[in-house]
Legacy VTK file of the C-alpha trace (Angstrom):
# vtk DataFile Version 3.0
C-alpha trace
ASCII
DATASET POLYDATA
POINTS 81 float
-11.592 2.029 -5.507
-12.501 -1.734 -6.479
-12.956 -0.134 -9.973
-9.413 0.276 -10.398
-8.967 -3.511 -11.410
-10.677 -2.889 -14.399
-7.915 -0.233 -15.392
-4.259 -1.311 -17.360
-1.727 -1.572 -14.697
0.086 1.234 -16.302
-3.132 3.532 -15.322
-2.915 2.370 -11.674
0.781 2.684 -11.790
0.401 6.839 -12.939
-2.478 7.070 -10.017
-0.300 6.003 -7.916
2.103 8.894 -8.529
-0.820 11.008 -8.987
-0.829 12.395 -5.624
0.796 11.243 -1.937
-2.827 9.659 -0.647
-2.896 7.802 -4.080
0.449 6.585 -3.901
-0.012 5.466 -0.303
-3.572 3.544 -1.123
-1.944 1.946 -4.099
0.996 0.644 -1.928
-0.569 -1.157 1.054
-0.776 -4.536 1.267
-4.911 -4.750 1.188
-4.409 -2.967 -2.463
-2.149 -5.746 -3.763
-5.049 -7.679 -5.415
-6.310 -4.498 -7.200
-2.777 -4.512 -8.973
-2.818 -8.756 -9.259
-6.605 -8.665 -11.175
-5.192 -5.702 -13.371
-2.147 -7.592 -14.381
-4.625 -10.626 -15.009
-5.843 -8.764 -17.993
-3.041 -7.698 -19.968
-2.588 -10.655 -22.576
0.301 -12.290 -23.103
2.228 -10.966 -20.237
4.974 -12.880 -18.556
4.253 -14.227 -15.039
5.618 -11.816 -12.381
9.115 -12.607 -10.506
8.630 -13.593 -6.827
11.348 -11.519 -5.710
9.076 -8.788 -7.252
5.873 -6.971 -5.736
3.700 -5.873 -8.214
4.102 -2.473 -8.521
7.588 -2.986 -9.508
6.686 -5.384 -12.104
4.581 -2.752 -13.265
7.271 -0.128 -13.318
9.619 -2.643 -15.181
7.081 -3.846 -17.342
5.191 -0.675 -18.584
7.603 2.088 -18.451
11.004 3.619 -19.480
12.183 4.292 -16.562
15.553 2.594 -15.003
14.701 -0.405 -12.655
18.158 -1.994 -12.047
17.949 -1.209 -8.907
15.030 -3.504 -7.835
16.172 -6.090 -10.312
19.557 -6.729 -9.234
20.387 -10.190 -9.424
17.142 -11.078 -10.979
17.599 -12.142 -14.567
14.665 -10.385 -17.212
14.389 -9.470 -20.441
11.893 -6.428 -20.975
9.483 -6.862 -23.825
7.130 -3.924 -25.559
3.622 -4.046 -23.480
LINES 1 82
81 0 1 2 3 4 5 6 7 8 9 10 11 12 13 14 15 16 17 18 19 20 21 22 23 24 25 26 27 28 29 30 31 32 33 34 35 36 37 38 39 40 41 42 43 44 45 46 47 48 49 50 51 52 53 54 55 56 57 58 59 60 61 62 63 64 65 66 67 68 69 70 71 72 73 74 75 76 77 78 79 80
């Protein structure tokens, strides 16, 4: 799977709800530099909160979909990527 870190961390992110083993590779700790080198390669890209792990900076980042729950009390301003 080391060939994931080539992919846009929006790819990853839609493996990752591809199917329940996916989803549960994609979220363990040991796969947290697969997501890190991915987000190294998208230009121009603001550096990731701390209170943040990077799926969810993912999900804020490259998607529509409503992420005030994991952002509460965490000031961002979403951008087009």
């Amino acid at each position: 799977m080391q060939v994931c870190k080539y992919l846009h961390p929006r790819d990853i992110l839609h493996l990752s709800w591809a199917s329940k083993d996916f989803h549960a590779f994609f979220s363990r700790k040991s796969s947290a530099s697969i997501w890190k080198q991915s987000l190294e390669r998208v230009r121009g890209l603001p550096p990731r909160p701390d209170k943040l792990i990077e799926p969810a900076w993912v999900t804020f980042m490259f998607t529509t979909w409503c992420t005030a729950s994991i952002l509460s009390g965490t000031v961002l301003h979403r951008l087009a990527y």
